[in-house]
C-alpha positions in Angstrom: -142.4 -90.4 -33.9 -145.5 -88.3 -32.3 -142.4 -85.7 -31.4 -141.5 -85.4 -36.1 -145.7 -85.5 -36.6 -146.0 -82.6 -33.7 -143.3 -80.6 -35.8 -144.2 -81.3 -38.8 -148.2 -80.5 -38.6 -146.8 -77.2 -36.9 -144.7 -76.4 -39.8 -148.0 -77.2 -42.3 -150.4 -75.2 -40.6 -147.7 -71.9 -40.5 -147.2 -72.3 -44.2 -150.7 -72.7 -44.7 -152.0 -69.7 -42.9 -149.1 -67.6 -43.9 -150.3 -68.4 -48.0 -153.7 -66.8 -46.4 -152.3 -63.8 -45.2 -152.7 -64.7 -41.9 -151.2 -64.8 -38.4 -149.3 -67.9 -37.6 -148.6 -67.5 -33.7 -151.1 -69.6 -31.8 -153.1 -72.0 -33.7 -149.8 -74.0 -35.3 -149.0 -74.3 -31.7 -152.6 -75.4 -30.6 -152.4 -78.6 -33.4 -148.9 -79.7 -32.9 -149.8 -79.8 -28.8 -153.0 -81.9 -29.7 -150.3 -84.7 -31.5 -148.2 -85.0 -28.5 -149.2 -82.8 -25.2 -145.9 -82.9 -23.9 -143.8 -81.9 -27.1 -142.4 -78.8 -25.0 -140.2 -81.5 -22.9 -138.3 -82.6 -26.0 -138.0 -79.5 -27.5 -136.4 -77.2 -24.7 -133.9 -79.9 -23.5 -131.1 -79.1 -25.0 -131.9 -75.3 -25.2 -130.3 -73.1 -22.4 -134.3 -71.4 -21.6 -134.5 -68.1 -20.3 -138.4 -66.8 -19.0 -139.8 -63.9 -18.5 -143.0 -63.3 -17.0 -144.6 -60.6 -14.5 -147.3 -58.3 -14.7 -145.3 -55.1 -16.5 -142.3 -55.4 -18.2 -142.1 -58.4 -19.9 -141.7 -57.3 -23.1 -138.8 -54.4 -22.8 -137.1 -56.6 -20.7 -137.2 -59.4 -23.3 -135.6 -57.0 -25.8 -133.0 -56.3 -23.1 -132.2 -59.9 -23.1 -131.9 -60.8 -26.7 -129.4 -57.4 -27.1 -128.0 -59.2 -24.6 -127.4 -62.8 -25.8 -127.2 -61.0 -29.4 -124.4 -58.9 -28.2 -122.4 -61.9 -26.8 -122.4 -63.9 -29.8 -124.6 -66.5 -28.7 -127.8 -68.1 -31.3 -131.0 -67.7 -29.6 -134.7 -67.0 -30.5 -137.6 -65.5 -28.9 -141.5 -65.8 -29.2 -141.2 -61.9 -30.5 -144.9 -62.1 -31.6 -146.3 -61.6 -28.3 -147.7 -65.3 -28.5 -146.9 -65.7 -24.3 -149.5 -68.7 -24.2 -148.6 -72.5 -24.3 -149.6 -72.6 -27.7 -147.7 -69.8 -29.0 -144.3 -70.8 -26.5 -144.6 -74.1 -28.8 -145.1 -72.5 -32.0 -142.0 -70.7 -31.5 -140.3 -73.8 -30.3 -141.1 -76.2 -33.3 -140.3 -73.3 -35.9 -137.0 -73.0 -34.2 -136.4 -76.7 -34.6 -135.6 -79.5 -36.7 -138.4 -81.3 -37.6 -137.2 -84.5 -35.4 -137.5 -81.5 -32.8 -134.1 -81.0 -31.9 -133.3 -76.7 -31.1 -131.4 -75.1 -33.8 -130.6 -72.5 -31.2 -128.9 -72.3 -28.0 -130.7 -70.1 -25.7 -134.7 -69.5 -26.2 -136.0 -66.1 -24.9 -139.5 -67.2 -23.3 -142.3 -64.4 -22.7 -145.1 -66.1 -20.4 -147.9 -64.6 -19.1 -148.6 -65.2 -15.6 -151.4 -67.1 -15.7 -150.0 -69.4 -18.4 -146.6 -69.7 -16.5 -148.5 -72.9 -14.6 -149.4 -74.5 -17.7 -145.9 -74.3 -19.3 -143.8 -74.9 -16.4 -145.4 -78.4 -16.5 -143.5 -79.1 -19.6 -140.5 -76.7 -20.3 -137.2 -77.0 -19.0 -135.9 -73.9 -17.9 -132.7 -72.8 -16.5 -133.8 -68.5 -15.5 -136.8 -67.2 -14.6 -137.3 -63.4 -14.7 -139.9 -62.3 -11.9 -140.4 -58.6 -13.5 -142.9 -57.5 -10.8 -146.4 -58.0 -9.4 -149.1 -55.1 -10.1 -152.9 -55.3 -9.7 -153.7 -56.2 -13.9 -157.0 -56.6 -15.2 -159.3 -57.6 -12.9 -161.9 -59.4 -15.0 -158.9 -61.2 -16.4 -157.0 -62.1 -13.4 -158.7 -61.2 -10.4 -156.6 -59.4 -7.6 -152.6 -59.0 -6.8 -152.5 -62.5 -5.1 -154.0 -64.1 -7.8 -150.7 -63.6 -10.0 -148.9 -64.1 -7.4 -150.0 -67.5 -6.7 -150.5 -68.5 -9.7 -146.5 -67.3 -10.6 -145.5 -68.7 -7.6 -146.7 -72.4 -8.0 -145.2 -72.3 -11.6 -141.9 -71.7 -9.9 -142.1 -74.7 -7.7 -142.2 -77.4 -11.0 -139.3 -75.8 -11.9 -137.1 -76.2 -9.0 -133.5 -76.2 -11.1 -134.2 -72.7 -12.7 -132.4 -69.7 -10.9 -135.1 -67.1 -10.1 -134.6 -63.4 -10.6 -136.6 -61.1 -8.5 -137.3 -57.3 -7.7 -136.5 -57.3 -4.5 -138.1 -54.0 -4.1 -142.2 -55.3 -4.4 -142.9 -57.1 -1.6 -145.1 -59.4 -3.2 -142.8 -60.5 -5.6 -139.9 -61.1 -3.5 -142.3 -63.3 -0.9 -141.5 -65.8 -3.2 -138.4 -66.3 -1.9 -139.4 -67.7 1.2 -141.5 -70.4 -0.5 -139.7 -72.0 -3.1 -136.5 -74.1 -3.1 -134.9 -72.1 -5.9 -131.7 -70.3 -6.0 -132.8 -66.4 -5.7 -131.4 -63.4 -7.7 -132.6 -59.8 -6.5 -132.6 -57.0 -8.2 -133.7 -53.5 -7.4 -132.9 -49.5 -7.0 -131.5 -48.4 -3.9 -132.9 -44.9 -4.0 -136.2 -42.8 -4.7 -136.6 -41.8 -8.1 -138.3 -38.3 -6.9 -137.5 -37.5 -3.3 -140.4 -35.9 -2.8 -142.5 -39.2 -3.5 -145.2 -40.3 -0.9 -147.1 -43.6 -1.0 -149.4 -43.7 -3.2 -152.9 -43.1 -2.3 -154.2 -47.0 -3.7 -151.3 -49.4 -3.3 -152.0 -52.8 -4.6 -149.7 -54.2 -1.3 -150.2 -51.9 1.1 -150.3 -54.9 4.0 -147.4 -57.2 4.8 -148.4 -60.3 2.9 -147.4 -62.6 5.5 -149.0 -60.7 9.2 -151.5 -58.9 7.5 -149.8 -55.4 9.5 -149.1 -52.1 7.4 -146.0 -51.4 5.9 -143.5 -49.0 6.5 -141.5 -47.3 3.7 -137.8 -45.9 4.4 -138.3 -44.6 1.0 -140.9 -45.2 -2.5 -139.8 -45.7 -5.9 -143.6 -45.7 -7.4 -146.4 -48.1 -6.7 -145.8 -50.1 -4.2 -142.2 -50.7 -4.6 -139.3 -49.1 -2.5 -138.1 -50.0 1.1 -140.9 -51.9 2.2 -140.5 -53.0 6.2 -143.0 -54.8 8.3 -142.3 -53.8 12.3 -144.5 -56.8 13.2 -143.2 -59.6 11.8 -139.7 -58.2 10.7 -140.2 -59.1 6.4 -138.5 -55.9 4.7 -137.0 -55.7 1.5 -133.4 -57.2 1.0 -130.2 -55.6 0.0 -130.5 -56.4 -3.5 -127.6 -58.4 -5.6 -128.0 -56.2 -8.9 -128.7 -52.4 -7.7 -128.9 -49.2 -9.1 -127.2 -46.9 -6.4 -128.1 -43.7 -7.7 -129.8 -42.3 -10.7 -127.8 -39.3 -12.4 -130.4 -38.6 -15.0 -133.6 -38.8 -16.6 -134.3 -37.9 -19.5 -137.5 -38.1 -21.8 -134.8 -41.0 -24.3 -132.7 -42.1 -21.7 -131.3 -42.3 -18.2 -127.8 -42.6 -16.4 -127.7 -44.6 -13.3 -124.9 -45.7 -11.7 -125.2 -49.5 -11.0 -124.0 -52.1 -8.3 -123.7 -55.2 -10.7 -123.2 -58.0 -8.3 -120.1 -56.2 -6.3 -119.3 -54.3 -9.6 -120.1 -50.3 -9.6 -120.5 -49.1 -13.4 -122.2 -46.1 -14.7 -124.7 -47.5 -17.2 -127.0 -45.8 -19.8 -130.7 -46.9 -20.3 -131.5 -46.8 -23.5 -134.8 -45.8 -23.1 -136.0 -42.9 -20.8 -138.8 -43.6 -17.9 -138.2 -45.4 -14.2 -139.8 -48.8 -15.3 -137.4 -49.2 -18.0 -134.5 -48.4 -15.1 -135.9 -51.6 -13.2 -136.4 -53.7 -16.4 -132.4 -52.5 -17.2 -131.5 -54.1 -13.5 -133.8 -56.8 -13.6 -132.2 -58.2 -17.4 -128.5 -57.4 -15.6 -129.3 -60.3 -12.9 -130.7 -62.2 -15.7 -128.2 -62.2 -17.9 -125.8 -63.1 -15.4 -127.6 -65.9 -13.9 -127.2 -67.2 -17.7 -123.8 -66.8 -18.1 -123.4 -63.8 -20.1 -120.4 -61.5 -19.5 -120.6 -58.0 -17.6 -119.1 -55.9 -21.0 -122.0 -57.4 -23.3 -124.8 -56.8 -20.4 -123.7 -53.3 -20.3 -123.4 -52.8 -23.8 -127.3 -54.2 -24.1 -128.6 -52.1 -21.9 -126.9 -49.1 -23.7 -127.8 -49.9 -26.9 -131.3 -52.1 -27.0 -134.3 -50.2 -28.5 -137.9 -50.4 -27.5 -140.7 -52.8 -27.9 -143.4 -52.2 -30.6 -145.2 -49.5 -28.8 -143.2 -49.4 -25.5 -141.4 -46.1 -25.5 -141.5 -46.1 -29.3 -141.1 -42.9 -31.5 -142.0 -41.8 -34.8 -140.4 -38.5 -36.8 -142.9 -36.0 -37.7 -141.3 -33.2 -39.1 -139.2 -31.6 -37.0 -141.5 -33.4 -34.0 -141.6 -36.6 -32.4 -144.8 -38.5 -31.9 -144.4 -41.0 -28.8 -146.0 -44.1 -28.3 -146.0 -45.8 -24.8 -148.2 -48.5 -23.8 -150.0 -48.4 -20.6 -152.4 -51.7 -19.1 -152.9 -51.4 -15.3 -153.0 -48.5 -13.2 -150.0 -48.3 -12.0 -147.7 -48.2 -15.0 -150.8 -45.6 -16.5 -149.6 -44.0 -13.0 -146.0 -44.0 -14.5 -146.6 -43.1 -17.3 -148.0 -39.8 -16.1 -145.3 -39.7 -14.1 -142.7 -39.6 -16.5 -144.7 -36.8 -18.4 -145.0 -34.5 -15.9 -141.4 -34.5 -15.9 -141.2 -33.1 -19.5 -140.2 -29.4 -20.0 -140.9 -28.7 -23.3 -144.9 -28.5 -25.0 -146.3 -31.5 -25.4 -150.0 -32.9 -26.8 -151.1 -35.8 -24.8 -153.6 -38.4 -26.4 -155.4 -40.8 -24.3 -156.9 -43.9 -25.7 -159.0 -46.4 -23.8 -160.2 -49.9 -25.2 -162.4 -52.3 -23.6 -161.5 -55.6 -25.2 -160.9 -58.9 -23.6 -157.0 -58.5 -24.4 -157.2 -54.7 -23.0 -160.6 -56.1 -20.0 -163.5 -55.4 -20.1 -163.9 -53.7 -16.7 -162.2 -50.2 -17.1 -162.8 -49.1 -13.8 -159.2 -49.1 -13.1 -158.4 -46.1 -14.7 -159.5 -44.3 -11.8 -157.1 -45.6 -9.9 -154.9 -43.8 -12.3 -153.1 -41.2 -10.6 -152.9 -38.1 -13.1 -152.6 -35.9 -10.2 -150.5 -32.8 -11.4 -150.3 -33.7 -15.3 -152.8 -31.0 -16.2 -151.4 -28.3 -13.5 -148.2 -28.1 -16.5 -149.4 -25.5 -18.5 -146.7 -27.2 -21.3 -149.4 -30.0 -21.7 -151.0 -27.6 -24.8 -153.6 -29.9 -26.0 -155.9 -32.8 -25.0 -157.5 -35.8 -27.3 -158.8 -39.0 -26.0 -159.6 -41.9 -28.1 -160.6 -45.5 -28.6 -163.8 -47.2 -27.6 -164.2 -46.0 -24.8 -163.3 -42.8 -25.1 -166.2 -41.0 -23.7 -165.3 -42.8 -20.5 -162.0 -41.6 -20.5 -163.2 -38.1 -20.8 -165.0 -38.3 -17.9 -162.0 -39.4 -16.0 -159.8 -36.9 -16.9 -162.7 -34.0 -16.7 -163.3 -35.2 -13.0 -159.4 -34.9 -12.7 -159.4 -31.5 -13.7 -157.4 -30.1 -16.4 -157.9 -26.6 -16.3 -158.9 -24.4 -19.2 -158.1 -27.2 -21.5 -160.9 -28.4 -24.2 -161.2 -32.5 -24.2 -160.8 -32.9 -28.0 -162.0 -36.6 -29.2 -161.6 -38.8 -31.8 -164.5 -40.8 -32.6 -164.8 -44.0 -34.2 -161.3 -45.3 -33.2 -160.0 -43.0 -36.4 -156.6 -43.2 -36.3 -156.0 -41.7 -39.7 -157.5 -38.6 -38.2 -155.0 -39.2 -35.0 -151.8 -39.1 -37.5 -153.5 -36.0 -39.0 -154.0 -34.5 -35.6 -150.0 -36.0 -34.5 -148.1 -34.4 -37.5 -150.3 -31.3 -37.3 -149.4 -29.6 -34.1 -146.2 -28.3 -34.4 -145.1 -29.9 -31.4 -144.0 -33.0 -29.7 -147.3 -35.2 -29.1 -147.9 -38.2 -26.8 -149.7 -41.4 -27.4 -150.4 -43.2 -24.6 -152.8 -46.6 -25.7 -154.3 -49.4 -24.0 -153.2 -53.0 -25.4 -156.0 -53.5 -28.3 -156.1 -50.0 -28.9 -152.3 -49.6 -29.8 -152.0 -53.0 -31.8 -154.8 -50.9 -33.8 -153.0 -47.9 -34.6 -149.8 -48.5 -34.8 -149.7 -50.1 -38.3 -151.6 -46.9 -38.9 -148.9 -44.5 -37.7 -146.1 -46.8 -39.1 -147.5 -46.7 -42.4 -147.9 -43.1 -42.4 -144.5 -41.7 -40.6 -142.2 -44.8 -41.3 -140.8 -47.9 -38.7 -141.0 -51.3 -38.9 -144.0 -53.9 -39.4 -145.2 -55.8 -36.0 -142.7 -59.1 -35.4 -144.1 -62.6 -37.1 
């Protein structure tokens, strides 16, 4: 009875605040879980339950996943609003239910964020979990690396039946494996992306996390990730299960990698250019395995998915392309810049730096962003920062050095004036956003150069 008046006070409340014009993705969810606390048991029982959590990633790889299922035939649905919190995990649940709360769907595509992972592993049932990766995040939100870890870690052990994929190539992440009772997935990439790449000058594990001794590299994808080894106490990265051997191209939309699929070699298009989305592509392979999903339709995902809402995502100006791709911690800001500096052709670059609670409120961290060598490219023709704090960015980058470039900035968080400035320069440009900031202007740039309304 309290499992029907849980649903059905869910389903009210959405209608309700959908007549208002409003957002329906958390507070359904926070009144059906004050009827019956433990409604998530009943609803996910019958549902094969896929989660995906991890501090970058989680959404990209999501879309991976629901190509996936979507390209096998299978009925599934996925909390696509972003709502990753125990409220908005049920929300998704009850609207994808009958009201006695029984799962119209077979499989459930579950983003979690870390630190809620605890609270809904007490009550989901899940059959995968998708470890993306462990970076430092925000640290007013969630404190340092081990932190996540912990917290990811602990949510893990209630869930002792689920499979657990992990990037065997961050030696936090993969510790895991030596503490929970789970069967283990890895995943990684067997080579460096650049083989010039050194360690990074900040790594957020730079220490073996179980003697405390310095790690060795036999080679660095970026971060911290690679060939970790410890010569103390002998913990090194494993020979992952799903690995890309070699990578035969990067480009700015795509990349070719050739890809160890569990004893299987295939050469495999990523849809989407940039090296993260090459380990989200690998990572989503072991997941959709570990669910059952045949090699032919994993292969065809990852060749055909498209980007997240602001991951990767490009609009048509003109003749140009204006680029969006969300950055939140230092070291996929680090990427980012990475995969820009490999970019040939002219280019605008526009920063823009929030400081709200979704984005934290301590911005320190971008100086741990490594921009090193952007602003040596003399193709990088123009420079704008934005958002709230874009003063503060301005002074990161000037410290930086950028040459005999002007900082150009956009008060006011005016992103009419940034389309203006976008489709104005004759050129490809390049967006790159904090969280807050990009959930701001992308409606904006939507409604202005055309693509698709945020999920409900």
């Amino acid at each position: 009875m309290r499992v029907f008046l849980s649903c059905l006070v869910c389903r009210i409340v959405t209608f309700v605040l959908h007549k208002l014009g409003r957002g329906a993705t958390s507070m359904p969810g926070k009144v059906a879980l004050k009827v019956k606390r433990n409604v998530l048991k009943d609803l996910s029982k019958n549902t094969k339950v896929i989660v995906v959590t991890g501090t970058n990633g989680k959404t990209t790889s999501c879309r991976i996943l629901e190509e996936g299922l979507k390209k096998a035939g299978k009925s599934y649905f996925i909390n696509k609003s972003g709502a990753n919190l125990i409220t908005g995990v049920t929300a998704s649940f009850i609207m994808n239910s009958t009201v006695t709360g029984k799962c119209k769907k077979d499989y459930a595509i579950i983003e979690c964020d870390e630190n809620a992972f605890k609270e809904v592993s007490r009550y989901i049932h899940c059959d995968v979990i998708l470890v993306t990766n462990v970076f430092r995040d925000q640290l007013d939100r969630y404190g340092e690396v081990t932190h996540t870890l912990n917290a990811i870690k602990e949510s893990v052990k209630n869930l002792p039946n689920a499979i657990v994929c992990l990037d065997a190539d961050c030696s936090l992440t993969y510790s895991m494996s030596k503490e929970i009772p789970n069967k283990i997935i890895t995943f990684g990439v067997n080579v460096p992306f650049d083989k010039n790449a050194k360690a990074p000058e900040i790594s957020d594990a730079k220490y073996c996390i179980f003697c405390k001794h310095e790690y060795d590299y036999t080679y660095h994808t970026y971060g911290h990730l690679g060939g970790f080894v410890c010569n103390n106490c002998g913990y090194k990265r494993p020979q992952p299960d799903f690995a890309v051997e070699s990578v035969e191209e990067m480009k700015n939309d795509h990349s070719v990698v050739v890809a160890n699929l569990n004893g299987d070699r295939n050469i495999i298009k990523v849809n989407i250019g940039g090296a993260y989305n090459i380990y989200n592509a690998i990572g989503c392979a072991a997941a959709l395995t570990a669910l059952g999903i045949e090699q032919k339709n994993i292969i065809d995902a990852i060749e055909n998915f498209n980007g997240a809402f602001g991951r990767m995502e490009h609009f048509k100006a003109g003749n140009n392309t204006v680029n969006l791709i969300l950055v939140k911690n230092p070291a996929g800001f680090s990427q980012t810049m990475n995969f820009l500096k490999s970019i040939d052709d002219d280019f605008t670059l526009i920063l823009s730096l929030n400081d709200n609670a979704a984005d934290g409120r301590d911005i320190s961290w971008i100086w741990d962003v490594d921009f090193s060598g952007i602003f040596d490219k003399p193709n990088v023709k123009e420079l704008y920062v934005t958002g709230k704090r874009c003063y503060d960015m301005a002074v990161r980058v000037k410290y930086e050095g950028i040459g005999n470039r002007e900082i150009k900035i956009i008060e006011n968080e005016d992103y009419n004036k940034l389309v203006d400035v976008a489709t104005s320069q004759g050129r490809d440009v390049y967006i790159v956003p904090t969280y807050t900031s990009m959930m701001t202007m992308r409606p904006v740039i939507a409604k202005r150069l055309g693509g698709k309304d945020f999920w409900e």
